[in-house]
Wavefront OBJ file of the C-alpha trace (Angstrom):
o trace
v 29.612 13.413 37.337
v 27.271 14.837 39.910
v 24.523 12.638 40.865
v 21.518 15.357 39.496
v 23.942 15.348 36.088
v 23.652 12.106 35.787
v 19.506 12.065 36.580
v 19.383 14.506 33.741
v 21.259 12.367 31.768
v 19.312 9.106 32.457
v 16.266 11.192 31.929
v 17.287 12.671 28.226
v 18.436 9.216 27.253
v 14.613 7.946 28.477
v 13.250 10.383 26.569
v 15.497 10.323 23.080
v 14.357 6.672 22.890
v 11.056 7.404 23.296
v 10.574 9.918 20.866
v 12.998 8.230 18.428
v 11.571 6.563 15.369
v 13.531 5.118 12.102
v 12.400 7.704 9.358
v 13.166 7.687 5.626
v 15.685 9.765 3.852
v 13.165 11.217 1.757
v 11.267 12.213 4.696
v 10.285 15.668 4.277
v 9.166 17.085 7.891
v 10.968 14.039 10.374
v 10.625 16.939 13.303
v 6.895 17.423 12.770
v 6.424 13.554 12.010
v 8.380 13.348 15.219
v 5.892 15.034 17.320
v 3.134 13.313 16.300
v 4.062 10.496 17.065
v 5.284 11.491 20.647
v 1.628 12.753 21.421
v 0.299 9.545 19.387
v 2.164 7.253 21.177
v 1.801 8.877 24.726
v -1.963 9.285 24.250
v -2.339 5.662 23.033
v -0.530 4.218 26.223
v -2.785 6.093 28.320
v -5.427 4.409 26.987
v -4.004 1.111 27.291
v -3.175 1.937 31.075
v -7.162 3.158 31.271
v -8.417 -0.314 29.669
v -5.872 -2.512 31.723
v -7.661 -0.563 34.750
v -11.341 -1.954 33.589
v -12.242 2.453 33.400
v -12.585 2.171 29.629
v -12.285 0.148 26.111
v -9.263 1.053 24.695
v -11.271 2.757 21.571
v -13.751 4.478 23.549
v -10.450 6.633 25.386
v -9.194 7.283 21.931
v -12.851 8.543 20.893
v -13.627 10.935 23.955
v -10.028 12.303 22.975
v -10.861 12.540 19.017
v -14.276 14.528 20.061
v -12.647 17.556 21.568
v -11.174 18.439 18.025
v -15.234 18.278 16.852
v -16.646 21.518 15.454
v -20.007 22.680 14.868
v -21.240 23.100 11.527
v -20.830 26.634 10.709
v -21.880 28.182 7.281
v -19.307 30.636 5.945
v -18.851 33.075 3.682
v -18.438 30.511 0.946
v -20.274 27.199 2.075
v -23.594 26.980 3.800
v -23.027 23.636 6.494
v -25.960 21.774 7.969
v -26.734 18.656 10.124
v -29.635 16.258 9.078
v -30.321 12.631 8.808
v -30.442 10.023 5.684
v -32.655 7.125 6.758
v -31.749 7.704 10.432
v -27.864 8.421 9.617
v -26.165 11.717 10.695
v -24.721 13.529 7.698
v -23.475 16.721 7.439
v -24.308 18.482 4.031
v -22.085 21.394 2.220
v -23.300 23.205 -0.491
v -21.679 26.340 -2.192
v -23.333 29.766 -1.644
v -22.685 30.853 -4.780
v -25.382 30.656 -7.585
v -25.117 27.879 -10.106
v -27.001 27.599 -13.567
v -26.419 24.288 -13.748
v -27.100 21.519 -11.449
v -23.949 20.688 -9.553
v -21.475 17.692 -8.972
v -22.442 15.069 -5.442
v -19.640 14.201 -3.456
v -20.617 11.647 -0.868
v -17.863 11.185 1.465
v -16.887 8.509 4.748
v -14.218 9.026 7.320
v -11.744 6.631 8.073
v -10.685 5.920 11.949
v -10.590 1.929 11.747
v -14.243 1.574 11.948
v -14.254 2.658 15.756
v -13.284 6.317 15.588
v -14.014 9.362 14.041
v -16.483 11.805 13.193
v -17.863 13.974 10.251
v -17.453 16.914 12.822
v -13.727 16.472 12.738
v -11.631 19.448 12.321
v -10.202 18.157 9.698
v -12.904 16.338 7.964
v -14.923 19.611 7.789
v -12.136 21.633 6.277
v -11.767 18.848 3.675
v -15.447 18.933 2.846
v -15.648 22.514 2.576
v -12.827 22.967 0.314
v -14.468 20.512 -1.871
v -17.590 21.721 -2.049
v -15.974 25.390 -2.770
v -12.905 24.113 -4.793
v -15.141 21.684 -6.823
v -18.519 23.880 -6.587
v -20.165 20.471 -5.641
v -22.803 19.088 -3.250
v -20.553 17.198 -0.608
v -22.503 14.646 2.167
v -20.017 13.749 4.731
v -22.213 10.561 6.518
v -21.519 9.569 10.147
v -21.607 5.656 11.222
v -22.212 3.711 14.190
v -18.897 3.075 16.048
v -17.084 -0.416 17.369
v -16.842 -1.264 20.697
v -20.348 -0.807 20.543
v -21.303 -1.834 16.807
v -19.813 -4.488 14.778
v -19.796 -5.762 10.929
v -22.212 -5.182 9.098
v -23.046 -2.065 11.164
v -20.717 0.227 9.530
v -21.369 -1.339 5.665
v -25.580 -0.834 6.142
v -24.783 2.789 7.920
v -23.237 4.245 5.302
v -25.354 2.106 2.733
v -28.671 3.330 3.806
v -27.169 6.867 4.054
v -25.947 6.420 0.575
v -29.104 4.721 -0.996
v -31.443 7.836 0.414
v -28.818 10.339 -1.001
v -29.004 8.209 -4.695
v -33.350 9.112 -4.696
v -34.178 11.526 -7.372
v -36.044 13.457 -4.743
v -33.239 14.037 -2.620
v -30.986 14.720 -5.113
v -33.198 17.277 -6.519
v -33.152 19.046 -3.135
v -29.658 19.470 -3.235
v -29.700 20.590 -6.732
v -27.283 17.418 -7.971
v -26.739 15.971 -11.060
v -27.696 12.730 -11.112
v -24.901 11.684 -13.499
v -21.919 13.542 -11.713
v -22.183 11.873 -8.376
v -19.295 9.976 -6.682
v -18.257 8.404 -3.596
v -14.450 8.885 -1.824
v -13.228 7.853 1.807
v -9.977 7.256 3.673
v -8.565 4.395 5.495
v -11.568 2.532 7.008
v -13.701 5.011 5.180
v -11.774 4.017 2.126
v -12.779 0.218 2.706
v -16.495 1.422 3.252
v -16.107 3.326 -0.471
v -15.018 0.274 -1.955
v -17.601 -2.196 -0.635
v -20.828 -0.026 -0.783
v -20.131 0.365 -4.482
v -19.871 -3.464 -5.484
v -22.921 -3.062 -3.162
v -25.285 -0.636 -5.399
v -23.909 -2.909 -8.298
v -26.161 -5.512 -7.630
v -29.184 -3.223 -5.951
v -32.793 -3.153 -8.309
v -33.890 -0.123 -6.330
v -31.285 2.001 -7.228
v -31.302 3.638 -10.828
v -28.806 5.741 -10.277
v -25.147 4.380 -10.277
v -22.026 6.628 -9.119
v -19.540 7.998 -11.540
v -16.319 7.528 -10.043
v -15.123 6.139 -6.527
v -12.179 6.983 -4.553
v -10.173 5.053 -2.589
v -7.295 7.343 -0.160
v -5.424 4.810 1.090
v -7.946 1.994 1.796
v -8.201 -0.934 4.185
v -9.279 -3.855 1.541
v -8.424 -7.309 3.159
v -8.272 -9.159 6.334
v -6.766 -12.037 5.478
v -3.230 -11.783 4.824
v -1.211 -9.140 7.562
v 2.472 -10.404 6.148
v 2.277 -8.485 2.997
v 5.472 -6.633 1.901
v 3.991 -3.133 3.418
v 3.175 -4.515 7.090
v 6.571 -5.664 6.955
v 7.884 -2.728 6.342
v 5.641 -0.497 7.865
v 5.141 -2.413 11.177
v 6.173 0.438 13.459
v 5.821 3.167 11.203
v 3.711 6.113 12.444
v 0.503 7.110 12.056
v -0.283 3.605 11.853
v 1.775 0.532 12.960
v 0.801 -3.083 12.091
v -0.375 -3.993 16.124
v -2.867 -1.329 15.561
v -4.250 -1.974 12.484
v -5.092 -5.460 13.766
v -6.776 -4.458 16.559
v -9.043 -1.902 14.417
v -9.368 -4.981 11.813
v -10.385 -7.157 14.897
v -12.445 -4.899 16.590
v -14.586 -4.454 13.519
v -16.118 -7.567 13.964
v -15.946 -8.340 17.596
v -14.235 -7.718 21.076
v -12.924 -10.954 21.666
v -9.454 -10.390 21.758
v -8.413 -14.269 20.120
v -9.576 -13.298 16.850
v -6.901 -10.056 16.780
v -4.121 -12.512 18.823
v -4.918 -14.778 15.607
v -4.210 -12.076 13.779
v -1.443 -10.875 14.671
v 0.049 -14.685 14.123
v -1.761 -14.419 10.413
v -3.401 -18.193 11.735
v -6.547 -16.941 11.373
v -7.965 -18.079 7.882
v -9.453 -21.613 8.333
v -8.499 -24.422 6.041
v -11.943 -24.456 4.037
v -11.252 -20.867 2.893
v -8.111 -21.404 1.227
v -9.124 -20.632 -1.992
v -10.149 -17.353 -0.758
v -6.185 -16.439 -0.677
v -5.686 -16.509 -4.447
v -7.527 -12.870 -4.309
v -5.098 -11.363 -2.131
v -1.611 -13.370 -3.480
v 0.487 -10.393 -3.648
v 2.936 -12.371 -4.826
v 0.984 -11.855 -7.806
v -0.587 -9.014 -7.455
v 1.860 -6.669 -6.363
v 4.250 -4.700 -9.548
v 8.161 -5.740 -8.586
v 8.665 -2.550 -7.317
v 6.747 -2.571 -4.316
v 7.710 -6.728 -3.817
v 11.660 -5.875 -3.572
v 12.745 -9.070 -2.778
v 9.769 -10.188 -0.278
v 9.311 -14.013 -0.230
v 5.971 -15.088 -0.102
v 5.152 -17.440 2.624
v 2.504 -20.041 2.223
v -1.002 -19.312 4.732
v -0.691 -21.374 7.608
v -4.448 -22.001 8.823
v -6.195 -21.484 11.984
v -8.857 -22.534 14.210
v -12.096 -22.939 12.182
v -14.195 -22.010 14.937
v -12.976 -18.346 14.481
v -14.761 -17.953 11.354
v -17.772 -19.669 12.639
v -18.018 -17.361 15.338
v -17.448 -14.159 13.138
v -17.728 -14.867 9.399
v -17.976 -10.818 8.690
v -14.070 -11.224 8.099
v -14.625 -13.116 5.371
v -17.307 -11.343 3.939
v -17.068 -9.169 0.662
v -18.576 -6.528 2.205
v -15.762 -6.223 4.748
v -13.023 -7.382 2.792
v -13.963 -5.800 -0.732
v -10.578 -7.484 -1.953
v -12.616 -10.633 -2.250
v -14.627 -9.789 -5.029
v -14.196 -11.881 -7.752
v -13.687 -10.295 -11.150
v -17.271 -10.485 -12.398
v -18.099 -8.257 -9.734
v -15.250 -6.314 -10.094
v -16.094 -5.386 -14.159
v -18.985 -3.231 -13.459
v -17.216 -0.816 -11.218
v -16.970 3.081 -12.556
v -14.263 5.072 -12.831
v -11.560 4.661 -10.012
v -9.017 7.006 -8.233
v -6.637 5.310 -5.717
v -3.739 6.880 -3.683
v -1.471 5.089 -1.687
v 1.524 5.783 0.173
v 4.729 4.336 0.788
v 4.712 3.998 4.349
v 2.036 2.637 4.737
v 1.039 -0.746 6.255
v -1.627 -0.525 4.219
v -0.156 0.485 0.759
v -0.535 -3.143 -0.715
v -4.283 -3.218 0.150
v -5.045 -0.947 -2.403
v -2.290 -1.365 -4.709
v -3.641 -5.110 -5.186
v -7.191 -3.676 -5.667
v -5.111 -1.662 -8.676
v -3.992 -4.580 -10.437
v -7.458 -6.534 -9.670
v -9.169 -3.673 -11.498
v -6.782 -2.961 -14.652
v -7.036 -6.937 -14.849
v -10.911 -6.577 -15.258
v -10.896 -3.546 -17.063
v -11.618 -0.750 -15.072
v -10.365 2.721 -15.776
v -8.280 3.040 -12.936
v -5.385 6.148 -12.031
v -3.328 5.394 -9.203
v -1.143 7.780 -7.516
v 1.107 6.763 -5.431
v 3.005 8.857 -2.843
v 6.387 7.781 -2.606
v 7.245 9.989 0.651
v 3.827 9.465 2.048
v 2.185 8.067 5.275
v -0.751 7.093 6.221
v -3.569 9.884 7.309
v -1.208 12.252 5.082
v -4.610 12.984 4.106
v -5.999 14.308 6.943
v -3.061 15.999 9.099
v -3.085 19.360 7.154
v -0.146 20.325 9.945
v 2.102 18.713 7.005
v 2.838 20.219 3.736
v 2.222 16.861 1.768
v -1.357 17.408 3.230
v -2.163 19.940 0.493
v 0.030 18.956 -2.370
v -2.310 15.141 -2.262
v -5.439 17.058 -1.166
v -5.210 19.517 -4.420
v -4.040 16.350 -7.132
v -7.229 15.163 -5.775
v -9.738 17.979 -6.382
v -8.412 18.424 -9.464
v -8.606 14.665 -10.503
v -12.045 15.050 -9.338
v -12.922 18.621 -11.548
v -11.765 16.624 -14.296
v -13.437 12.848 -14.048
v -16.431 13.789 -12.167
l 1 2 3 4 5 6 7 8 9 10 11 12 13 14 15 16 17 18 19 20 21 22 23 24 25 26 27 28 29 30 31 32 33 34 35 36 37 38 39 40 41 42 43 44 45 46 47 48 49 50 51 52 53 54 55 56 57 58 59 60 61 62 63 64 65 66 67 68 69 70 71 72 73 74 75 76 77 78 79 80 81 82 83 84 85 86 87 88 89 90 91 92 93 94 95 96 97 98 99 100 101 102 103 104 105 106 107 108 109 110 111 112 113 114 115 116 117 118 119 120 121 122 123 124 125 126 127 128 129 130 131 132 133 134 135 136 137 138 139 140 141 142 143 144 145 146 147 148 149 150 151 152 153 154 155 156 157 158 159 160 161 162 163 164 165 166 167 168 169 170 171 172 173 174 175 176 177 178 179 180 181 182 183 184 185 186 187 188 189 190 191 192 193 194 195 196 197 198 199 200 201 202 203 204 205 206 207 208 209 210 211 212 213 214 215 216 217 218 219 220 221 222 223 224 225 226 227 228 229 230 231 232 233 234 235 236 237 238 239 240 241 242 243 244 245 246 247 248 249 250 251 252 253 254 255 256 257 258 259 260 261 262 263 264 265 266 267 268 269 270 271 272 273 274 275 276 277 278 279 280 281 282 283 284 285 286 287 288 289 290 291 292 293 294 295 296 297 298 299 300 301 302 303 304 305 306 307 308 309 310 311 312 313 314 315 316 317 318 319 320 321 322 323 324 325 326 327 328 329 330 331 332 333 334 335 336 337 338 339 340 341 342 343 344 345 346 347 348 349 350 351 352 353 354 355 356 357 358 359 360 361 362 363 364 365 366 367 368 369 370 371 372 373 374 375 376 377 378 379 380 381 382 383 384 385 386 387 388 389 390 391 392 393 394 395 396 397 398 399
């Protein structure tokens, strides 16, 4: 073998085991999943190699990347788009052109991106809201937040609170044209966990007479406490969103010390005192047999104390909306969940299922057995549509 043969060779081996990942059998587009995660993966490594060189935060690399897929917001031929502010809060607002007798359904949605990136402006955010707003012929506000590195817990949670509380005042809601009993609230991922804890929020909130309808929850982030559930086993390497990563966005939520995610990732991060904290997030009980497939659960071992002294957000209900006891938990409306099956985050909100059915709330849960996480929002893929469409029409019917 020729000594450029055998460079080529060396170089296709390189390269096969970089863009190789395990996939399911019932995986329904592995060469598209494949690519994805090449330009993932590559993209995320140059960000590492930026941080490592003291340029920029790890999160602010992926962010100035994530902006150049940001569009304007440009009315169409069905949906007029505009830019304003709730209470100080960026929001982008989509109402249908066409004429309505009636006053219309209020959509009021959050992005995910771990609490450190994203956008409303998002390609693929504003093709989401505008096919709701058409599809449902509903008032959708798509809020903004402020960002980690820069903003921590409770940040986010007040963000998208105050955003939310303005949109709930009869005057604004008049504006807008919205009924005020056909309003709800959805987000994904981080956006998801934002969703969840704003409406135990409003539960308890005097100045607000008007309560939400229905929340939904795509694939939610719910708990900090426990990162050795069955799916982060599973899904620990699994694109879009591998375990290492998740921690960090979990981390970075509340601060940019690095021990707290090291702690983490060891699951030694839960102090002593706030053991009984664990018994809402046992998914040894919590999760149906199905998804628990012979998983043993292991017994918390506890960390430093200091930890939670230093940032207590991470065990705060409004970060971790898992933690709600069932009191809280009874008042909630009517609840739409999806999950997906690889997913490290699957048994986040399958728990928040059972928690819910166990204190009476209406809940429907579908679950995606060939799904991944952000099948939500990468409309490349064909399971894109099929979970975006059983979710406008769950929505047409329960909102």
């Amino acid at each position: 073998m020729g000594r450029k043969s055998l460079c080529l060779l060396i170089v296709g081996v390189f390269v096969a085991y970089y863009i190789y990942i395990p996939l399911p059998d019932n995986f329904e587009e592995p060469g598209r999943m494949i690519w994805v995660n090449t330009y993932l993966k590559t993209f995320a490594h140059l960000a590492t190699f930026i941080e490592l060189l003291g340029l920029y935060h790890f999160m602010e690399s992926f962010m100035i990347f994530m902006s150049l897929d940001e569009v304007p917001p440009t009315s169409d031929e069905n949906v007029t788009v505009t830019e304003t502010q709730f209470n100080n809060i960026p929001v982008r607002v989509y109402v249908p052109k066409r004429k309505s007798e009636a006053l219309r359904r209020g959509l009021f949605y959050i992005h995910g991106g771990g609490w450190c990136l994203g956008s409303a402006a998002l390609h693929n955010y504003d093709l989401l809201s505008r096919w709701t707003a058409e599809r449902l012929d509903a008032v959708v506000i798509s809020t903004n937040y402020r960002l980690a590195p820069r903003y921590h817990f409770p940040i986010q949670f007040e963000d998208v609170y105050d955003a939310l509380r303005w949109f709930l005042r009869t005057e604004v809601l008049a504006k807008y044209g919205v009924n005020p009993e056909r309003i709800g609230i959805s987000g994904d991922s981080a956006g998801g966990n934002l969703a969840a804890a704003v409406t135990q929020q409003l539960l308890d909130d005097p100045d607000v007479k008007i309560k939400l309808k229905i929340q939904v929850l795509i694939y939610p982030a719910l708990q900090p406490l426990d990162f050795d559930l069955p799916s982060y086993r599973e899904n620990s390497h699994f694109p879009v969103l591998s375990k290492s990563l998740m921690v960090r966005f979990w981390s970075e939520y509340f601060t940019t010390d690095r021990s707290l995610e090291k702690a983490m990732l060891s699951n030694q991060h839960i102090p002593v005192e706030s053991s009984h904290l664990f018994k809402f997030v046992n998914w040894s009980s919590l999760l149906p047999e199905k998804f628990v497939k012979g998983h043993v659960y292991n017994n918390p071992i506890y960390g430093r104390s200091e930890l939670a002294k230093k940032y207590p957000g991470f065990l705060d209900v409004r970060a971790a909306p898992l933690l709600a006891d069932d009191s809280k938990l009874r008042g909630l409306p009517l609840t739409y969940v999806i999950t997906c099956q690889n997913d490290v985050l699957r048994d986040d909100g399958v728990m928040y299922v059972t928690r819910l059915q166990n204190a009476g709330v209406r809940v429907t849960h579908n679950h995606i057995e060939d799904g991944f996480h952000g099948a939500f929002s990468f409309l490349e893929f064909k399971i894109s549509s099929r979970i975006i469409n059983q979710y406008i029409i769950w929505l047409r019917e329960n909102l």
